[in-house]
Jmol script that loads the backbone (N, CA, C; Angstrom):
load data "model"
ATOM      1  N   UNK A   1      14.677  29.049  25.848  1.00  0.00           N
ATOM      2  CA  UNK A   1      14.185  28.567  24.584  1.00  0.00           C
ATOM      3  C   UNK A   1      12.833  29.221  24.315  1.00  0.00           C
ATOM      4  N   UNK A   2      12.841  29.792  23.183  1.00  0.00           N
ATOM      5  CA  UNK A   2      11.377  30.438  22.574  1.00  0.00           C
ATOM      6  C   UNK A   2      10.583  28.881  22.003  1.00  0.00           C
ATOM      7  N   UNK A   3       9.151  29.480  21.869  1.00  0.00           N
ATOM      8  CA  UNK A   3       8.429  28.972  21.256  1.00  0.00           C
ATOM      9  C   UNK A   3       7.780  29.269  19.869  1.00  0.00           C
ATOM     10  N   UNK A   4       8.059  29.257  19.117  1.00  0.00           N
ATOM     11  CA  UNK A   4       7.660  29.934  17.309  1.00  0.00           C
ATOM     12  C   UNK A   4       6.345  29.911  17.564  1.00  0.00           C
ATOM     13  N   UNK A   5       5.749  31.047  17.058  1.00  0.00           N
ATOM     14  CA  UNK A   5       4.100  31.298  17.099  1.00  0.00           C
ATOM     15  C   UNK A   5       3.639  30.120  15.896  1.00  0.00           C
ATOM     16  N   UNK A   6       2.619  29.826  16.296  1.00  0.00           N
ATOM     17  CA  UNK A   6       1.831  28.972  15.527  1.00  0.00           C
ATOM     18  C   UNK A   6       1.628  29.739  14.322  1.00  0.00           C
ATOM     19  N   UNK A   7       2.052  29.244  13.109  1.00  0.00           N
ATOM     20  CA  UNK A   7       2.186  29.754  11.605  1.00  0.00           C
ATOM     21  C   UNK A   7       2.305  28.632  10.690  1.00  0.00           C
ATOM     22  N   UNK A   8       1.773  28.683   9.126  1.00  0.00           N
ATOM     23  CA  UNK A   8       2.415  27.857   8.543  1.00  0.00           C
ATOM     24  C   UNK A   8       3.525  28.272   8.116  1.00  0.00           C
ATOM     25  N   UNK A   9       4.144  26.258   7.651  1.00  0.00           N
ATOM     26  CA  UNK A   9       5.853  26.644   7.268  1.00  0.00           C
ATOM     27  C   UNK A   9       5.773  25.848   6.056  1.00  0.00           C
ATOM     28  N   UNK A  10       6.443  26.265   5.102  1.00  0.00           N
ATOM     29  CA  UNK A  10       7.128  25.782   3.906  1.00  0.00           C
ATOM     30  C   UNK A  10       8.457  25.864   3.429  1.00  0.00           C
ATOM     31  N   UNK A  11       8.386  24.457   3.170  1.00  0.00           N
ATOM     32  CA  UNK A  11       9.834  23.760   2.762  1.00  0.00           C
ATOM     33  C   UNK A  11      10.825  23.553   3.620  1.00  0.00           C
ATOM     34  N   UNK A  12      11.959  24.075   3.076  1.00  0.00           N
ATOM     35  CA  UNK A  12      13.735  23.931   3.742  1.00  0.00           C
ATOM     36  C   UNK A  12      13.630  25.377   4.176  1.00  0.00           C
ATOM     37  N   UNK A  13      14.278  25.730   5.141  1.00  0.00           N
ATOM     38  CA  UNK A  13      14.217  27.264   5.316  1.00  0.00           C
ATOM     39  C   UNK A  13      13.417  28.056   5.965  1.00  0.00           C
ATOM     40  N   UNK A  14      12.123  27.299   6.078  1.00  0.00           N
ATOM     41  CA  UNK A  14      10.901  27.673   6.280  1.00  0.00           C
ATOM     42  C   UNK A  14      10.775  28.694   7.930  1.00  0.00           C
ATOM     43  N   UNK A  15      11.669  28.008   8.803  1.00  0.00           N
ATOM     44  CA  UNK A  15      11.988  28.123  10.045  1.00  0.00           C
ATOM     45  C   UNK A  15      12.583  29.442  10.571  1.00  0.00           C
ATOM     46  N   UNK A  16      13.308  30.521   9.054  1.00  0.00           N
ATOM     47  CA  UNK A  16      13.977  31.498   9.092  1.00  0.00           C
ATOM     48  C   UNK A  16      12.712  32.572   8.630  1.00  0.00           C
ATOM     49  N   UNK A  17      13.820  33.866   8.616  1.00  0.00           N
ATOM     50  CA  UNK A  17      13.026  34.998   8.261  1.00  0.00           C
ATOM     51  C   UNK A  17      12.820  34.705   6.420  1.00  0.00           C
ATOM     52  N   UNK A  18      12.309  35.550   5.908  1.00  0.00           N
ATOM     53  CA  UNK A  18      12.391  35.302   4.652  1.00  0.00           C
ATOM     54  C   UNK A  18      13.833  35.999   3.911  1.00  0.00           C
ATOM     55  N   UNK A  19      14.145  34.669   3.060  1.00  0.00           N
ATOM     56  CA  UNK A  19      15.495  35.341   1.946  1.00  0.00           C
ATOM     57  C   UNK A  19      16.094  36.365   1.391  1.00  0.00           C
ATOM     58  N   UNK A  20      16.808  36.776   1.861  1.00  0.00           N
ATOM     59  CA  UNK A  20      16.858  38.493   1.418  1.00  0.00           C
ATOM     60  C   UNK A  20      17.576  37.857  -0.579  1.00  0.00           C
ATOM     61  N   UNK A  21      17.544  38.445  -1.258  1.00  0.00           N
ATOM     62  CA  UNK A  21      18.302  38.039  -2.965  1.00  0.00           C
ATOM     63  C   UNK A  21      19.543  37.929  -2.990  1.00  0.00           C
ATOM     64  N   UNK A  22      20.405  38.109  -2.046  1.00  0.00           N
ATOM     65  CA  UNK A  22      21.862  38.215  -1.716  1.00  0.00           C
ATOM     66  C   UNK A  22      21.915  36.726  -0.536  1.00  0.00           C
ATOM     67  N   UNK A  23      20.841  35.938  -0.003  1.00  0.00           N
ATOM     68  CA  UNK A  23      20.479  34.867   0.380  1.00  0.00           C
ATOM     69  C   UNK A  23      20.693  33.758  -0.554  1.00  0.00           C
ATOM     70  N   UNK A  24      19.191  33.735  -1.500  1.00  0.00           N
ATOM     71  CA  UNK A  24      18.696  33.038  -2.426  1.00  0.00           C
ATOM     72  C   UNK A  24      20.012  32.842  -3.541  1.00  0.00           C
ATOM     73  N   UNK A  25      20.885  34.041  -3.446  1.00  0.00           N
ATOM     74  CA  UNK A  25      22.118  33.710  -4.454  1.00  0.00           C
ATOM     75  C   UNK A  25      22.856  32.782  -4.180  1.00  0.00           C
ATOM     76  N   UNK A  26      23.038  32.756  -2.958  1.00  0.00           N
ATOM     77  CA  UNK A  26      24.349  31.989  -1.796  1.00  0.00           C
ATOM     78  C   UNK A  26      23.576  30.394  -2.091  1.00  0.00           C
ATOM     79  N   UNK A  27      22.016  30.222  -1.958  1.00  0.00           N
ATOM     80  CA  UNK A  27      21.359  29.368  -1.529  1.00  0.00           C
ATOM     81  C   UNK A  27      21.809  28.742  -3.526  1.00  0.00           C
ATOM     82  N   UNK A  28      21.528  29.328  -4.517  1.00  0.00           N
ATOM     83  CA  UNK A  28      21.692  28.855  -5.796  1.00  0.00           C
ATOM     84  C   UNK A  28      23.064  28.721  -5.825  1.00  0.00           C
ATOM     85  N   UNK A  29      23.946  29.082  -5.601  1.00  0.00           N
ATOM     86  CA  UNK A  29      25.462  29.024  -5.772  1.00  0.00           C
ATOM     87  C   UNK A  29      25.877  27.773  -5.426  1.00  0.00           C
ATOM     88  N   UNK A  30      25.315  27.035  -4.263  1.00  0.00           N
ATOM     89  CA  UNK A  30      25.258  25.948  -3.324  1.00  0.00           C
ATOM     90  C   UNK A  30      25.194  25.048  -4.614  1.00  0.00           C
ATOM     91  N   UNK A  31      23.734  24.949  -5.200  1.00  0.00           N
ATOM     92  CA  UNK A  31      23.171  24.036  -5.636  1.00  0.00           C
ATOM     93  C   UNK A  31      24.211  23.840  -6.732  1.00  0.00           C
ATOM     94  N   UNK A  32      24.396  25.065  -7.768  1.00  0.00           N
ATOM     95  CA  UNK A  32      25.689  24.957  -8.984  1.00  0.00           C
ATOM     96  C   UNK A  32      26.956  24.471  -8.377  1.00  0.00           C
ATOM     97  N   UNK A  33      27.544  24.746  -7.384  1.00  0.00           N
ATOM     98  CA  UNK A  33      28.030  24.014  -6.949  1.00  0.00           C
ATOM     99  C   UNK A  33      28.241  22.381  -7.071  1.00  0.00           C
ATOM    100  N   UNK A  34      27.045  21.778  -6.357  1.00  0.00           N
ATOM    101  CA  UNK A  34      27.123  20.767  -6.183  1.00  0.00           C
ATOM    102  C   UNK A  34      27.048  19.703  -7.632  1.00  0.00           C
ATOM    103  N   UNK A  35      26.646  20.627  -8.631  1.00  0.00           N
ATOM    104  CA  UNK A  35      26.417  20.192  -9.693  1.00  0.00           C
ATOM    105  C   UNK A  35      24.947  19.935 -10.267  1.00  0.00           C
ATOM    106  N   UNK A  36      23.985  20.393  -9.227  1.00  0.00           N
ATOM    107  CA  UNK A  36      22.608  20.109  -9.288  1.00  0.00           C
ATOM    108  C   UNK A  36      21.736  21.190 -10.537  1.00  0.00           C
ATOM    109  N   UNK A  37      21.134  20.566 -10.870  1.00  0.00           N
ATOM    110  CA  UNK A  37      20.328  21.784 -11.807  1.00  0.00           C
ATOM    111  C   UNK A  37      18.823  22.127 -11.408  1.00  0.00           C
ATOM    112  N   UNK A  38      19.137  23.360 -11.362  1.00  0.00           N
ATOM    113  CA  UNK A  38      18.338  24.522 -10.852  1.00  0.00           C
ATOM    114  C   UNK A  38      16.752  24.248 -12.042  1.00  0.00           C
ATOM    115  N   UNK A  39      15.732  24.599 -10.588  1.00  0.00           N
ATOM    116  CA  UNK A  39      14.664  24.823 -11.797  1.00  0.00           C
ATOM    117  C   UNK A  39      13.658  25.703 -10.275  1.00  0.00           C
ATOM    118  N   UNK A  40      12.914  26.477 -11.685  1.00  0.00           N
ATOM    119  CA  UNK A  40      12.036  26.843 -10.409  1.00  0.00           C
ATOM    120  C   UNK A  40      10.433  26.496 -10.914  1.00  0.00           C
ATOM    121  N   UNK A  41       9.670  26.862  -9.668  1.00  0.00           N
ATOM    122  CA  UNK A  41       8.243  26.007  -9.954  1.00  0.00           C
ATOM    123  C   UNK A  41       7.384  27.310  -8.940  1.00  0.00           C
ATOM    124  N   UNK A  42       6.376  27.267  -9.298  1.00  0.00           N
ATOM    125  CA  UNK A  42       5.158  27.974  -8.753  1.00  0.00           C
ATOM    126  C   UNK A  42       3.926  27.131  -8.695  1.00  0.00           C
ATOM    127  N   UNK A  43       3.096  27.527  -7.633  1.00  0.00           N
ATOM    128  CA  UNK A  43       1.939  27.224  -7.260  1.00  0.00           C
ATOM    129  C   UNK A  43       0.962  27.636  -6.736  1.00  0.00           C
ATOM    130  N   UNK A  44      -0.306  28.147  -6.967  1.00  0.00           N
ATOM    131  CA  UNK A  44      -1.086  28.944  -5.913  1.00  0.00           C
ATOM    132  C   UNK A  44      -1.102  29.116  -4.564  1.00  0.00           C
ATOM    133  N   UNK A  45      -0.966  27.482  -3.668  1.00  0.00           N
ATOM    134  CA  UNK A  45      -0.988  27.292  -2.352  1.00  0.00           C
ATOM    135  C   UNK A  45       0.379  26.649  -2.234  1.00  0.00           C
ATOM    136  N   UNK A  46       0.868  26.369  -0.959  1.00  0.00           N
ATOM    137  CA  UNK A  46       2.040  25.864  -0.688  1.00  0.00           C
ATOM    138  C   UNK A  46       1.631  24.612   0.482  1.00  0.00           C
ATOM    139  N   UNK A  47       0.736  23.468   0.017  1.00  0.00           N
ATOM    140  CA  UNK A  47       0.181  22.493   0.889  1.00  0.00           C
ATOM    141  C   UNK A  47       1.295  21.402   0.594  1.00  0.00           C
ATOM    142  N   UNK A  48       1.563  20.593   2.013  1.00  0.00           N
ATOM    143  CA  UNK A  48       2.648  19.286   2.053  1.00  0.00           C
ATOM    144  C   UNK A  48       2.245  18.296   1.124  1.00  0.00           C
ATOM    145  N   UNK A  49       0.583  18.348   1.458  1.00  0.00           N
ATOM    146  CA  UNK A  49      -0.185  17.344   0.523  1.00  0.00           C
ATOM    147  C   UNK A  49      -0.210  17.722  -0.881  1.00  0.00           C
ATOM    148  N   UNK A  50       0.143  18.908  -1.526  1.00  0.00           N
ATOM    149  CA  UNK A  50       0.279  19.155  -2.667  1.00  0.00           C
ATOM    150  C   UNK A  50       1.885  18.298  -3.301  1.00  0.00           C
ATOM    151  N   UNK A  51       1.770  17.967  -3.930  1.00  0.00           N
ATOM    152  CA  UNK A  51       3.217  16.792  -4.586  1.00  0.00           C
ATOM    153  C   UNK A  51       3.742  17.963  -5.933  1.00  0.00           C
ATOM    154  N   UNK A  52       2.820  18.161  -6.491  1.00  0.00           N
ATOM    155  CA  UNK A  52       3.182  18.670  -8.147  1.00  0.00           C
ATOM    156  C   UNK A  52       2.734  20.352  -8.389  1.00  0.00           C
ATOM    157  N   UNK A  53       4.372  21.355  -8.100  1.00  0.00           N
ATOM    158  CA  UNK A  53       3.794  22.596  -9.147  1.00  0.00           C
ATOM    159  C   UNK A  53       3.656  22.531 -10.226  1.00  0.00           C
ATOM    160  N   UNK A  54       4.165  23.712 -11.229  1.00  0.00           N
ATOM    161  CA  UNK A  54       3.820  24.021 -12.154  1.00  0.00           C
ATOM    162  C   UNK A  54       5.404  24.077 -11.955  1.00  0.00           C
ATOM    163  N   UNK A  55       5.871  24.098 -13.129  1.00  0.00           N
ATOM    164  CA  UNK A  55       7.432  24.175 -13.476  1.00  0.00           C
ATOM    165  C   UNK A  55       7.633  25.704 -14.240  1.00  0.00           C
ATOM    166  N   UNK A  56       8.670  26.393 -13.787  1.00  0.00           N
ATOM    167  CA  UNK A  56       8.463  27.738 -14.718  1.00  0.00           C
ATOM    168  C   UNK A  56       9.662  27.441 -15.735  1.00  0.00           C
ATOM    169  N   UNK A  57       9.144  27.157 -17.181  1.00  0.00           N
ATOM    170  CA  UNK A  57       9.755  26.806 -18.300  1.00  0.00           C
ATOM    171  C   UNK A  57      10.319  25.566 -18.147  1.00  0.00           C
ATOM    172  N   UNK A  58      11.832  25.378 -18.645  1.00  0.00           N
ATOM    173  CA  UNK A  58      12.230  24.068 -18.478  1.00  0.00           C
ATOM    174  C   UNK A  58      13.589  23.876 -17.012  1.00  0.00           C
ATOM    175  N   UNK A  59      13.723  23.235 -16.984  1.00  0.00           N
ATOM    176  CA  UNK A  59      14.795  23.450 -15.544  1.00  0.00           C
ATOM    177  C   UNK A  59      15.762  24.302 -16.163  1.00  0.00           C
ATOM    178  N   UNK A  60      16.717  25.142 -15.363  1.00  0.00           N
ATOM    179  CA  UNK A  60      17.832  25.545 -16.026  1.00  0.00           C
ATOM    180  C   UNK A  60      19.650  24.763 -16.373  1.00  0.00           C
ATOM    181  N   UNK A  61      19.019  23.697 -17.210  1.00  0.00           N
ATOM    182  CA  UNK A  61      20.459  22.994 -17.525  1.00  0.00           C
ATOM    183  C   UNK A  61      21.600  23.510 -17.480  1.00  0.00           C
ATOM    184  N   UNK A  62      21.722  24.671 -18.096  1.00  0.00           N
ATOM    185  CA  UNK A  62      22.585  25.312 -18.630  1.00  0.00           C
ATOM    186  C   UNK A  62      23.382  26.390 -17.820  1.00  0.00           C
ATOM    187  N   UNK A  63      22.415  26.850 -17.017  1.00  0.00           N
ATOM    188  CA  UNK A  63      23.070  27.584 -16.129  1.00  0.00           C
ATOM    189  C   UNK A  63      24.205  27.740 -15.289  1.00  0.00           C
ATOM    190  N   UNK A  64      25.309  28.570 -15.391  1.00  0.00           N
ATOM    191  CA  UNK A  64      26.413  28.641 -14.681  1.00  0.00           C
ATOM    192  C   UNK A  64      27.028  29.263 -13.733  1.00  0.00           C
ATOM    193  N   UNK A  65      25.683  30.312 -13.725  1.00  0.00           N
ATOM    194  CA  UNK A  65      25.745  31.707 -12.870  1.00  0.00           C
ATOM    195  C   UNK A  65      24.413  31.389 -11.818  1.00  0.00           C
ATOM    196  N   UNK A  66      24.815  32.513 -10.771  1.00  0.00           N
ATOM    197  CA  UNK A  66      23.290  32.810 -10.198  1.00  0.00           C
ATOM    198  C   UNK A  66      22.642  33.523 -10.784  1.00  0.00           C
ATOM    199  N   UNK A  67      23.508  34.738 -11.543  1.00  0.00           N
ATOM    200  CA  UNK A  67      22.762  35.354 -12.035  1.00  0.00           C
ATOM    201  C   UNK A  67      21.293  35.175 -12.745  1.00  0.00           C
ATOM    202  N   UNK A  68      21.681  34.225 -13.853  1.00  0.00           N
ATOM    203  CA  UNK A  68      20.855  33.600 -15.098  1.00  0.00           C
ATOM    204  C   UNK A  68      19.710  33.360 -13.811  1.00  0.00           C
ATOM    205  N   UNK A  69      19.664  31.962 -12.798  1.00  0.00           N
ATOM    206  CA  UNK A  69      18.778  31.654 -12.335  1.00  0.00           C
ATOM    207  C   UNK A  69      17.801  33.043 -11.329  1.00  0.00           C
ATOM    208  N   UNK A  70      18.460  33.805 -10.906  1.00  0.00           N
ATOM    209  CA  UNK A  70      17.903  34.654 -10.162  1.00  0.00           C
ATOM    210  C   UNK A  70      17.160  35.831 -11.402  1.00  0.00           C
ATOM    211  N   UNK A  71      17.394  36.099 -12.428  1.00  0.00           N
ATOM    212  CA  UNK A  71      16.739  36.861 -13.662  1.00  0.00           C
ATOM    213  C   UNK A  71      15.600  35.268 -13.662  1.00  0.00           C
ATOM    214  N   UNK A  72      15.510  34.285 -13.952  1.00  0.00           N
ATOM    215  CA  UNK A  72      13.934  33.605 -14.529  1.00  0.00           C
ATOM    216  C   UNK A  72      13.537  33.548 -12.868  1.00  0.00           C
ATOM    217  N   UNK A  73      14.074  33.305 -11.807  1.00  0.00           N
ATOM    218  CA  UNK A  73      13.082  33.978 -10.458  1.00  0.00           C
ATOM    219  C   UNK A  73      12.471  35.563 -10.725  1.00  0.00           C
ATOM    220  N   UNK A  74      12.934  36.262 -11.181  1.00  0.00           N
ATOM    221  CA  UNK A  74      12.433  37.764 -11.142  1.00  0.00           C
ATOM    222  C   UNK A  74      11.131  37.529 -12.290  1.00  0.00           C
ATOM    223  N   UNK A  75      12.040  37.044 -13.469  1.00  0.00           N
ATOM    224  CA  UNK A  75      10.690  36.839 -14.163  1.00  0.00           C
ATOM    225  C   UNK A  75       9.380  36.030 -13.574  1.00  0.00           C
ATOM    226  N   UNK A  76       9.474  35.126 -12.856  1.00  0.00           N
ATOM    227  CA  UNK A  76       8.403  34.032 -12.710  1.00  0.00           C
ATOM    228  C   UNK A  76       7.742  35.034 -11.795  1.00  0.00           C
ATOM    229  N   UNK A  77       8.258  35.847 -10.966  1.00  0.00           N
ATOM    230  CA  UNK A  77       8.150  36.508  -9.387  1.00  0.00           C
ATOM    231  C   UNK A  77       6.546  37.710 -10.582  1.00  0.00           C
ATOM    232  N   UNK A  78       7.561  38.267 -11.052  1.00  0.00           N
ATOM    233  CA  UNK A  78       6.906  39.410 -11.896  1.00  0.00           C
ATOM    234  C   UNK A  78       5.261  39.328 -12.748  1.00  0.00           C
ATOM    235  N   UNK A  79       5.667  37.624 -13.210  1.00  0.00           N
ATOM    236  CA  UNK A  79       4.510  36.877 -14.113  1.00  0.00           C
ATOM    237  C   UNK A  79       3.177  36.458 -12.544  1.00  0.00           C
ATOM    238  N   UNK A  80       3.631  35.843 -12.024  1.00  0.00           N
ATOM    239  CA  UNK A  80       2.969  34.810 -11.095  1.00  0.00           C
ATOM    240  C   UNK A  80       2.873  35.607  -9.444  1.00  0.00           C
ATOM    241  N   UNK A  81       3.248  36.693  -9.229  1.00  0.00           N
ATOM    242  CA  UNK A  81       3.273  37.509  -8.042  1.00  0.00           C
ATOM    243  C   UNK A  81       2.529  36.932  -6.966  1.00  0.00           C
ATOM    244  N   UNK A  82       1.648  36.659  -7.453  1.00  0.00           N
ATOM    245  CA  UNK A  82       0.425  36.217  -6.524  1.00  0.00           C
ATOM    246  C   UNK A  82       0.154  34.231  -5.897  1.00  0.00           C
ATOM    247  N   UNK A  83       1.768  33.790  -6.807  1.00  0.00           N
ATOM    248  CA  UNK A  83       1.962  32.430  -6.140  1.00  0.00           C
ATOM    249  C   UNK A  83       2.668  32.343  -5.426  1.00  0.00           C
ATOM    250  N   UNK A  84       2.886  31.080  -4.651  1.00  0.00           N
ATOM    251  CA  UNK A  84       4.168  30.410  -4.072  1.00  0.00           C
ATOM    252  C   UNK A  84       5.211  30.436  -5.242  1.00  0.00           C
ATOM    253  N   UNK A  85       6.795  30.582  -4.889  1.00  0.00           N
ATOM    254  CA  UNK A  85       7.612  30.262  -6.031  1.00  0.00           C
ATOM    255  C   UNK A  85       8.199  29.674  -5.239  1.00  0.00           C
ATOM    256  N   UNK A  86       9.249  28.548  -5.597  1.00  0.00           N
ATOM    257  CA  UNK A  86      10.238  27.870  -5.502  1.00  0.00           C
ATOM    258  C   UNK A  86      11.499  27.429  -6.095  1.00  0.00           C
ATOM    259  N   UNK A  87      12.581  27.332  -5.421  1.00  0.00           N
ATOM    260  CA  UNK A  87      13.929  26.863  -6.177  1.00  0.00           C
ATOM    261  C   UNK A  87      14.045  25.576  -5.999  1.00  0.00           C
ATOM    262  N   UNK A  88      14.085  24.364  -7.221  1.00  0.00           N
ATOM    263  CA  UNK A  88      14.324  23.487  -6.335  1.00  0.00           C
ATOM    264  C   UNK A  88      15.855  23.020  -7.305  1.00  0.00           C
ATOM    265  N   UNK A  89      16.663  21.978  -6.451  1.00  0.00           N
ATOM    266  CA  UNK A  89      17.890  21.249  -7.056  1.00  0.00           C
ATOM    267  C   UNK A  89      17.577  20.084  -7.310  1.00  0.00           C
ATOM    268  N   UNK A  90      17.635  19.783  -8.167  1.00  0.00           N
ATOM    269  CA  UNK A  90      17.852  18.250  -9.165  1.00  0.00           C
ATOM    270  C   UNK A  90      19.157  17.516  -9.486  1.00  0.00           C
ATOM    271  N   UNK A  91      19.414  16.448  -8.742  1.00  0.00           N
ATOM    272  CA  UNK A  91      20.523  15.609  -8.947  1.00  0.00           C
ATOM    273  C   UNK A  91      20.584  14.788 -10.520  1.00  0.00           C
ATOM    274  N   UNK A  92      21.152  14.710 -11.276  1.00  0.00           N
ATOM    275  CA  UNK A  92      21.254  14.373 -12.594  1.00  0.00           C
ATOM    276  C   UNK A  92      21.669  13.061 -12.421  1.00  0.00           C
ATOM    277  N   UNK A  93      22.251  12.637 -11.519  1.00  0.00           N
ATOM    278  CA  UNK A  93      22.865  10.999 -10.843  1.00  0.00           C
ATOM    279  C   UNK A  93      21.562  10.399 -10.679  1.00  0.00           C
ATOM    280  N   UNK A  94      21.608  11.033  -9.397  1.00  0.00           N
ATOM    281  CA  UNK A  94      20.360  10.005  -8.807  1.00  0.00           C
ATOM    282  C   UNK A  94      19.398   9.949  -9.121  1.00  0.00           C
ATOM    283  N   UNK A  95      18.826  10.879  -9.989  1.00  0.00           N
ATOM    284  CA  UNK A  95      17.376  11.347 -10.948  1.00  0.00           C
ATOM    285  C   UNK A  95      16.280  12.058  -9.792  1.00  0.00           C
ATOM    286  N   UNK A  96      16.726  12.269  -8.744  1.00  0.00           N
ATOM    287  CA  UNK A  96      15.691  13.182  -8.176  1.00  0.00           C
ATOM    288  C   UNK A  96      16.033  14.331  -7.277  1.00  0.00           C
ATOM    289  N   UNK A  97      14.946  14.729  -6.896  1.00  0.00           N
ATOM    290  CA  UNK A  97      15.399  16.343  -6.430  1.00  0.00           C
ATOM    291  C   UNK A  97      16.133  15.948  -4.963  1.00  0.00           C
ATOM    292  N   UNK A  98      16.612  17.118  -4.905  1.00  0.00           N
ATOM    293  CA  UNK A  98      17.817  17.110  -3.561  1.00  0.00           C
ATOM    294  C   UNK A  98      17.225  18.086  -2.147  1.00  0.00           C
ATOM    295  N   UNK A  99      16.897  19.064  -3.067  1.00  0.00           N
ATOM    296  CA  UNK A  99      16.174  20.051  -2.268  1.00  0.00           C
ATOM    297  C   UNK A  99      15.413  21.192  -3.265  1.00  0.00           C
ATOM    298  N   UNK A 100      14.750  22.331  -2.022  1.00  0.00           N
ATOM    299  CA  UNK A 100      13.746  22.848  -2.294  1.00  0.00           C
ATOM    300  C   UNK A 100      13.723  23.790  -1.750  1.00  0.00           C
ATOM    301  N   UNK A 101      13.180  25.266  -1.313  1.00  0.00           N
ATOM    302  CA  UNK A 101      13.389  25.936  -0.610  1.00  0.00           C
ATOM    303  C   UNK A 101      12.258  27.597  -1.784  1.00  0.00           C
ATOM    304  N   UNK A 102      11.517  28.343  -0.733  1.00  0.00           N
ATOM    305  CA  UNK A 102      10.624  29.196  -1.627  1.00  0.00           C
ATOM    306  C   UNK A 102      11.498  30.270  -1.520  1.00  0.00           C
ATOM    307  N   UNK A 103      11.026  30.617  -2.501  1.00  0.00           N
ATOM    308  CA  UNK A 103      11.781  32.258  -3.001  1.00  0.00           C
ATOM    309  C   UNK A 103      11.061  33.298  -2.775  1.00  0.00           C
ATOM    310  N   UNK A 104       8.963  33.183  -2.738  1.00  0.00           N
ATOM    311  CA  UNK A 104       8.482  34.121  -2.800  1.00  0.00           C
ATOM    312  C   UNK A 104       7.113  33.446  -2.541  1.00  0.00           C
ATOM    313  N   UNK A 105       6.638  34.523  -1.208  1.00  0.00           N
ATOM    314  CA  UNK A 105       5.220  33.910  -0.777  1.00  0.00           C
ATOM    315  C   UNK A 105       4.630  35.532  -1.451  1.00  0.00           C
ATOM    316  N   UNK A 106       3.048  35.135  -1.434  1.00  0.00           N
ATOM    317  CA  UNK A 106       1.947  35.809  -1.952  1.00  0.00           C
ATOM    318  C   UNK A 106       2.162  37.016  -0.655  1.00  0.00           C
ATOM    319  N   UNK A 107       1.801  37.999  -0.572  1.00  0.00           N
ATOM    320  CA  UNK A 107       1.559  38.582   0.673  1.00  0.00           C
ATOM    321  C   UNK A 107       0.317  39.054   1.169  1.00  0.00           C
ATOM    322  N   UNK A 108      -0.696  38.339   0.455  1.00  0.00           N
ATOM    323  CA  UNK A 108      -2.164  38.229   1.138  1.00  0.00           C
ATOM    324  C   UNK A 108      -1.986  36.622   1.823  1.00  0.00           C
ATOM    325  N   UNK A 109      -0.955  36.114   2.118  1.00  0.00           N
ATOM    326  CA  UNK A 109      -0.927  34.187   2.880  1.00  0.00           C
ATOM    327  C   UNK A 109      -0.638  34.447   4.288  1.00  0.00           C
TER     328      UNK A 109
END
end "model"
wireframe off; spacefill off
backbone 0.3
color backbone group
């Protein structure tokens, strides 16, 4: 058994290498799947104690593809480069999120 070097971790996932986009698709496909709606969010830092990003636009209701969601990740990625981004899933039942998982760390963190 290894020991993981002392690093910070964020979110679901956190524990792996980072997402390759052929990942993050599989990881959104999941969520459409389940029926959850996709939204993504950014933030400067990625602290536990932080509760509230910034939402990039409005969740994606509508979405049916990965595609759609992985084009407003590229956009947010492109706009905000220099934040944390995140995918998260929203249950429409239960009224709250399901999960979470980052798409894109800063690479000065």
């Amino acid at each position: 058994m290894q020991t993981l070097p002392k690093e910070r971790r964020y979110e679901t996932l956190s524990y792996l290498p980072p997402l390759t986009d052929a990942q993050i698709a599989k990881q959104i496909q999941y969520i459409l799947d389940q029926g959850y709606i996709p939204a993504i969010e950014f933030n400067e830092i990625s602290d536990p104690s932080e509760a509230y990003w910034t939402l990039w636009k409005l969740p994606l209701f509508g979405a049916k593809t990965t595609q759609e969601v992985l084009n407003e990740i590229q956009s947010c990625r492109s706009q905000f480069s220099s934040n944390f981004i995140r995918v998260v899933g929203f249950d429409n039942i239960k009224q709250c999120q399901i999960l979470s998982f980052i798409v894109h760390k800063p690479h000065n963190r």
